[in-house]
N, C-alpha and C positions, 0 to 999 in steps of 0.2 A: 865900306863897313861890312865885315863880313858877321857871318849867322850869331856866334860868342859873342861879338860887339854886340849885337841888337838885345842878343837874350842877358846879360849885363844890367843894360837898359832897362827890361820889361822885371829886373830882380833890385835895381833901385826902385821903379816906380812901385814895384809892390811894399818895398821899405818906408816908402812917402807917406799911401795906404796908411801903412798902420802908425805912424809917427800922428797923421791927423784924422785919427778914426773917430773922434768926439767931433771934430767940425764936419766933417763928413755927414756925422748921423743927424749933427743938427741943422745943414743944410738940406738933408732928404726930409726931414719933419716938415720943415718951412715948404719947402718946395715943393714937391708932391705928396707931401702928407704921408709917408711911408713910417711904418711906429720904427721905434729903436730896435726891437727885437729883428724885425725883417731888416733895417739896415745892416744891425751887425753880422747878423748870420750870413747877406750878402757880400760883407768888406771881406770874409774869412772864407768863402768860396770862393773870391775874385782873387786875391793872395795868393792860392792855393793853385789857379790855376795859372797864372802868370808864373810861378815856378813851374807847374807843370809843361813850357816852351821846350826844355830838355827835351824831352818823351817826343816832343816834334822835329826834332833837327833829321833825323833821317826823310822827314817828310821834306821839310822844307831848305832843307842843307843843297845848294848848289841850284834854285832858282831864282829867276831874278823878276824884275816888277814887271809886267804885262807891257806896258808904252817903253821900257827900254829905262835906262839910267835917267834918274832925275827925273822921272815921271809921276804923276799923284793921283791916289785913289780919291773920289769927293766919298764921305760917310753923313750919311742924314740920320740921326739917331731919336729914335720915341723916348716920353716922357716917361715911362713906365719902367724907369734905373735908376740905379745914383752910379753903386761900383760895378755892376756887371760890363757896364756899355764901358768902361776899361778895355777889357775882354776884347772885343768887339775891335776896340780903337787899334789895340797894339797887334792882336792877330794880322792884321793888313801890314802895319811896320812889320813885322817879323819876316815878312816876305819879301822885304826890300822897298819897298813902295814910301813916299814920302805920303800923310795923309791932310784932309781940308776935312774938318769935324763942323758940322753944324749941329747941334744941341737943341733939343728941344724951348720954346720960348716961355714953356712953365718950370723949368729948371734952368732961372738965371743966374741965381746963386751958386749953385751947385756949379754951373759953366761956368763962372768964372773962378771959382777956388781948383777944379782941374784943370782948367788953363792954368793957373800961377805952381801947380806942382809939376809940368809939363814940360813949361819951359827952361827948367835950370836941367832937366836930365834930355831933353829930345832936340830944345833948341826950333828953327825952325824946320824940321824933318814933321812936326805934329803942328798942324795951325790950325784956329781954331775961330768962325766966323757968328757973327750974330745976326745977317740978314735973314730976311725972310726964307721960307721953303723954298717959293715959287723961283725967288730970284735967286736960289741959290744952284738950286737944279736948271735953271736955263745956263746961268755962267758957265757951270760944269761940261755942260753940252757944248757949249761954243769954245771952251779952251783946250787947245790941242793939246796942252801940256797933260790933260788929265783922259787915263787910257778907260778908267771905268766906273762907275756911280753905285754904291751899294746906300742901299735904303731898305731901314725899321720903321715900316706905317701901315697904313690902309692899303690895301689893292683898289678899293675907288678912287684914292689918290693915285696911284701910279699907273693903272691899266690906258689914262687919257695921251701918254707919254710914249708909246709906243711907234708912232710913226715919226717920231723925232728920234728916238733911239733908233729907226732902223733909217734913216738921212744921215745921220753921225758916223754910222758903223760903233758906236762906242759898245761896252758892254754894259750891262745892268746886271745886278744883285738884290732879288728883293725878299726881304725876308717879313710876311704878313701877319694877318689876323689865327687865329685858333678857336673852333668851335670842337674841342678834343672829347670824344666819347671815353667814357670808363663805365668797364664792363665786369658785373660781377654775378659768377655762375653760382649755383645752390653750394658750390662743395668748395667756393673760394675762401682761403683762409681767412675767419671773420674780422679778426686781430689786422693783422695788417692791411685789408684792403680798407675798413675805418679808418685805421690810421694816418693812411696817404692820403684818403680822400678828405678828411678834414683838414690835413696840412697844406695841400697840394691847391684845396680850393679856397680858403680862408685867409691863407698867408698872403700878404700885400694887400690886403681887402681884394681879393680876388682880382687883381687889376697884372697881370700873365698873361701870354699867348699862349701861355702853356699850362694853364689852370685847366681842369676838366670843369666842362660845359655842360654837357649831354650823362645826365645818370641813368645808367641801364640796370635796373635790379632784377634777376629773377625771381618769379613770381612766388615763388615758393620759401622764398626769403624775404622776402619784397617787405611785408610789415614788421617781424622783427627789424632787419637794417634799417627802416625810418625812423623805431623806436632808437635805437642807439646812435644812431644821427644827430638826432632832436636832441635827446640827452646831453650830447659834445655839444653841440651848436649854440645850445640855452647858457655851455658853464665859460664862452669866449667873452675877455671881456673887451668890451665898446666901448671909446673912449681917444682921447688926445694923443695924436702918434708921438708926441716928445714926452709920454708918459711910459715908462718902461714896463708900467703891468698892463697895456695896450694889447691885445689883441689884433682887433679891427680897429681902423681909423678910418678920416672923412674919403671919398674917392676922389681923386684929384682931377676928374674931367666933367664940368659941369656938362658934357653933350651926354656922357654914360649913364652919369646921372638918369637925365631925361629919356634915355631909352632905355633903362630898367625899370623904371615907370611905368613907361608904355608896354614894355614886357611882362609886367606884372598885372595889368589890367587885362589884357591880349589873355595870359591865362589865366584869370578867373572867368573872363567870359566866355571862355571857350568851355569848362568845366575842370580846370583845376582847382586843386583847393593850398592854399598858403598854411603851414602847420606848423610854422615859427620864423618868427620875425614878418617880415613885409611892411616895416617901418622905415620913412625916410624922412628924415629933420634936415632940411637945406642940402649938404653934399653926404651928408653921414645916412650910410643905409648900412640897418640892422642886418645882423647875418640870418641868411632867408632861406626856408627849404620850401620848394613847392613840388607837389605832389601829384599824381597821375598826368603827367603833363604826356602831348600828345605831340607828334611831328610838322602839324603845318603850327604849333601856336612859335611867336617869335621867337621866344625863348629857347627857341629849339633849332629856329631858323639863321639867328643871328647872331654874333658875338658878346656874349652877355661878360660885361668889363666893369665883373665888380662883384660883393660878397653873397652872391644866387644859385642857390642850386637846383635845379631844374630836374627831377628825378622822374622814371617811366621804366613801369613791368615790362619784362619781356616771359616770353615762352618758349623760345627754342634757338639755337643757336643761328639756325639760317635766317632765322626773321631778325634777331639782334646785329647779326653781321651785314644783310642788307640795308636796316635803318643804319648804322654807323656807315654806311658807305654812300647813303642817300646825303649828300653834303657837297657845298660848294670847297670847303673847307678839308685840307686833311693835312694837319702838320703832325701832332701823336696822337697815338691811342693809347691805353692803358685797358691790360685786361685782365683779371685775375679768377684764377681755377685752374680744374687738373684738364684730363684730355682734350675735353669741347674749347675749352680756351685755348688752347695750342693751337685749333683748328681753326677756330677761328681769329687769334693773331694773324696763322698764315696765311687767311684771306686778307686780311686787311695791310699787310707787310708792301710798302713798296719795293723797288731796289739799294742797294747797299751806299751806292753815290747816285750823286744825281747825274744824269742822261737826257737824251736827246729826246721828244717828242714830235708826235706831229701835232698836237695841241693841247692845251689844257686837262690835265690828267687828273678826273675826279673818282674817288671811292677808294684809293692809297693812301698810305698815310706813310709819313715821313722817319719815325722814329713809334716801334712798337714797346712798350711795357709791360711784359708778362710776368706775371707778379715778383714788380719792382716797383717800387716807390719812386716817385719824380727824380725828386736828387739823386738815387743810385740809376736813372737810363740815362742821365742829362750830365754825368759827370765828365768832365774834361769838355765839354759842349766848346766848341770853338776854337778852342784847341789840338786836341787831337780825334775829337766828335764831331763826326759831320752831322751837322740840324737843321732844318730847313722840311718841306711838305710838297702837296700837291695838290692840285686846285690853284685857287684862289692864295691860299699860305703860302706861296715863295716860288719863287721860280727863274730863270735866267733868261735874259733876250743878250746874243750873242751872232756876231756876223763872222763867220767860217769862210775861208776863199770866195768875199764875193756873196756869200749866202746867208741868210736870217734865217734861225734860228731857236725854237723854244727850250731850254733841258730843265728838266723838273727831279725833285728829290734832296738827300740830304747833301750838305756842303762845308765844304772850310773857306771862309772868305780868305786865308792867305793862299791856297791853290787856285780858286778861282781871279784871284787879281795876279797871279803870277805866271811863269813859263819856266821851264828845264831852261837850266844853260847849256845852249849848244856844244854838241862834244866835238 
């Protein structure tokens, strides 16, 4: 099947999309509680980009799947999608690669009505399994038929798998957590960098690897922007995600839950002050801003997976550029103003693709946002956008003649699971 064939495929599946966009939205309510507003706006970026497969045929026109004809990529996919992790799925087919989807176990609904839209257009070229993690990545490991393992989860999930990856030779794709700074200088435009940051970080109930985490305000703006913060923050409405004037809804992982909790108590007691929201009824937590927060409290340390804002003055651009780079984590930054934000994006800028290291590469980030809005840096992401970080956020373990391997930075999972056809 050549490249037209596949992209064909990936322009029926986006027709299925939107033929069942009503059970879609109401399998992402049920399932991971996502409102209607975030489903749809997602089914219409995921469409959008599965036609965008065009724009890659120069990338992907004339390679073939990494383990050779009839070989299969394993995909382990996070809870935190309905349509995106489409994206995801067919990127790997488009490269030639037959794929083995495991689905997260809190969206079983949702897996099984994309499995039944799957199978009349892919057939078995896409299968689609319901065991566990554990057992699914060891299978993957032991089956020669499968050339490489790409996985959306924890890095404390995946880092313990490393000396099995390098016994295999197999390769690994791991695309992680986000504790993403966004950065705003005195003279950032005030209009738009609000605008992102209440989108960017409230949409899905803040449950993104790609939500900003870390608020940097400088100081001399630092109390207006709270005010206007607080303002949006107080007029989001809270509520049932299968209610269309939903805002926020419950957060789908009772562990986030519990550690926005602990991150919440973590910074009052250190001397932060909460200056709206910091309510949490069972899984539903109010949208929350906390205020002077400081770098060792968790919230600052950890991945906060869920609708918190965690905000902190800065004073100068080397001090703001060193804490964002003080992080286990660094998939995007987001940074907005004129000169010093330039300058500071180009510190925090890793390389264009991702590359070879000799080890874990902390204080880069994977994808920079100089004032640009989430959706316009992340557009075409996985398709013709390579995404991915460094640190902890994503990375590749890979055996080269005989040699292991680390390369870190952004990526396409279908160049990463494929090869040039030999000329």
């Amino acid at each position: 099947m050549d490249f037209g064939e596949r992209h064909r495929k990936a322009l029926d599946l986006a027709e299925s999309l939107r033929k069942h966009r009503a059970r879609i939205v109401r399998e992402a309510a049920r399932d991971i509680k996502f409102t209607v507003k975030d489903s749809e706006a997602e089914l219409d970026i995921t469409t959008d980009r599965l036609g965008m497969f065009a724009e890659a045929r120069p990338i992907l026109e004339g390679r073939r799947p990494l383990g050779g004809a009839g070989s299969s990529v394993s995909l382990m996919l996070s809870y935190n999608g309905s349509a995106w992790l489409n994206t995801a799925i067919t990127s790997i087919y488009m490269a030639g690669n037959r794929v083995n989807v495991k689905f997260s176990s809190k969206g079983s609904g949702l897996s099984a009505l994309t499995e039944s839209l799957y199978r009349p257009i892919f057939g078995d070229d896409i299968r689609f399994t319901r065991e566990s993690g554990k057992k699914f990545m060891e299978r993957s490991l032991g089956d020669r038929d499968v050339s490489s393992v790409v996985v959306f989860g924890s890095d404390e999930n995946v880092l313990p798998y490393e000396e099995a990856f390098r016994r295999s030779g197999k390769k690994l794709v791991f695309e992680g957590p986000g504790q993403d700074p966004f950065i705003v200088f005195r003279d950032a435009d005030p209009e738009l960098s609000m605008k992102d940051l209440v989108a960017s970080k409230f949409n899905y109930s803040g449950q993104r690897c790609i939500a900003p985490k870390r608020i940097f305000v400088h100081r001399s703006i630092y109390e207006p922007f709270l005010e206007r913060l607080e303002e949006r923050v107080r007029k989001l409405a809270v509520g049932s995600p299968g209610d269309a004037r939903t805002d926020v809804s419950p957060v789908a992982s009772p562990l986030a839950v519990a550690r926005i909790r602990e991150q919440l108590r973590d910074a009052v007691e250190r001397g932060a002050r909460i200056v709206a929201g910091g309510k949490i009824v069972g899984d539903l937590v109010y949208p929350t801003i906390v205020r002077d927060a400081t770098d060792e409290m968790l919230g600052m340390k950890e991945e906060v997976f869920g609708p918190v804002a965690f905000t902190s003055p800065f004073d100068t651009k080397d001090e703001v550029v060193a804490r964002a780079m003080e992080h286990k984590y660094g998939l995007r930054a987001a940074v907005f103003g004129g000169k010093e934000a330039e300058e500071a994006a180009a510190a925090l800028a890793g390389e264009d693709y991702c590359h070879p290291v000799p080890s874990y590469t902390f204080g880069k980030f994977g994808t920079i946002a100089l004032n640009q809005t989430l959706e316009e840096s992340w557009r075409g992401a996985l398709v013709t956008k390579p995404i991915g970080g460094y640190g902890y956020s994503g990375w590749i373990w890979e055996t080269v003649d005989g040699t292991f391997r680390i390369k870190q930075g952004p990526k396409l999972l279908s160049v990463e699971t494929s090869t040039p056809e030999p000329a």
